[in-house]
Steps between C-alpha positions, in 0.01 A plus 500: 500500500447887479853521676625325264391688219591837702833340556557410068371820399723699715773283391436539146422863424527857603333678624276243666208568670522607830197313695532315821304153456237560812555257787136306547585427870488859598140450473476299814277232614130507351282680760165307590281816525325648201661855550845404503430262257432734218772687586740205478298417158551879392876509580528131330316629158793806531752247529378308177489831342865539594615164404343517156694877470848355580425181229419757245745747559784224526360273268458754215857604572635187473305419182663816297799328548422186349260706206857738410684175478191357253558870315847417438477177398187668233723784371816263407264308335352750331792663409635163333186482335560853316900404486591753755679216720821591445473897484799596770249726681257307555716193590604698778230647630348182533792367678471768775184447508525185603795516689290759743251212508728288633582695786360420822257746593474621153444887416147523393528853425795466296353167279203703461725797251780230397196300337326813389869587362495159300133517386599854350826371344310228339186704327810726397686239301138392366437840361856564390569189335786515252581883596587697781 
């Protein structure tokens, strides 16, 4: 499952993390002596530590994706609301926006200023409403 989800994320955006998903059969058989067994238990409590640090890391990624795309979908509607729909600019900066969405791994980096770009565009129109 954690493949998986490496596997999506680095399909859909960019940069994705760069964690290798820890392989749980490099920790061997379980010993049967105490020592060695809370060694094994040590490096298996490391492993869970890096498990749960790839899931985040790849997880959170992925979800920014999905939360722009939720952004979007707020600031058309928003604009609509205020009657700022059709305003050329805007109309296209949206439609980069998610064009670059679409794309398959999507630029994080360059979502993150094209929706800064539109949320800018959008409190300008607000505050210059019927001038320029």
């Amino acid at each position: 499952m954690l493949t998986q989800l490496v596997s999506r994320t680095v399909a859909s955006v960019s940069p994705a993390p760069k964690y290798a998903v820890p392989d749980l059969s490099a920790l061997g058989a379980i010993p049967n002596t105490r020592a060695a067994l809370e060694a094994h238990l040590a490096r298996l409590d490391q492993v869970g530590r890096a498990l749960q640090r790839v899931q985040d890391a790849y997880g959170s990624a992925l979800a920014e994706h999905g939360q722009t795309a939720g952004l979007l979908d707020g600031l058309r509607l928003k604009a609509q609301a205020l009657g700022f729909a059709e305003d050329a600019e805007f109309a296209a900066l949206t439609e980069v926006i998610s064009r670059f969405l679409s794309r398959e791994p999507a630029p994080m980096p360059v979502l993150r200023h094209l929706m800064a770009a539109a949320q800018a565009h959008l409190e300008w129109l607000g505050h210059n409403r019927g001038g320029s």
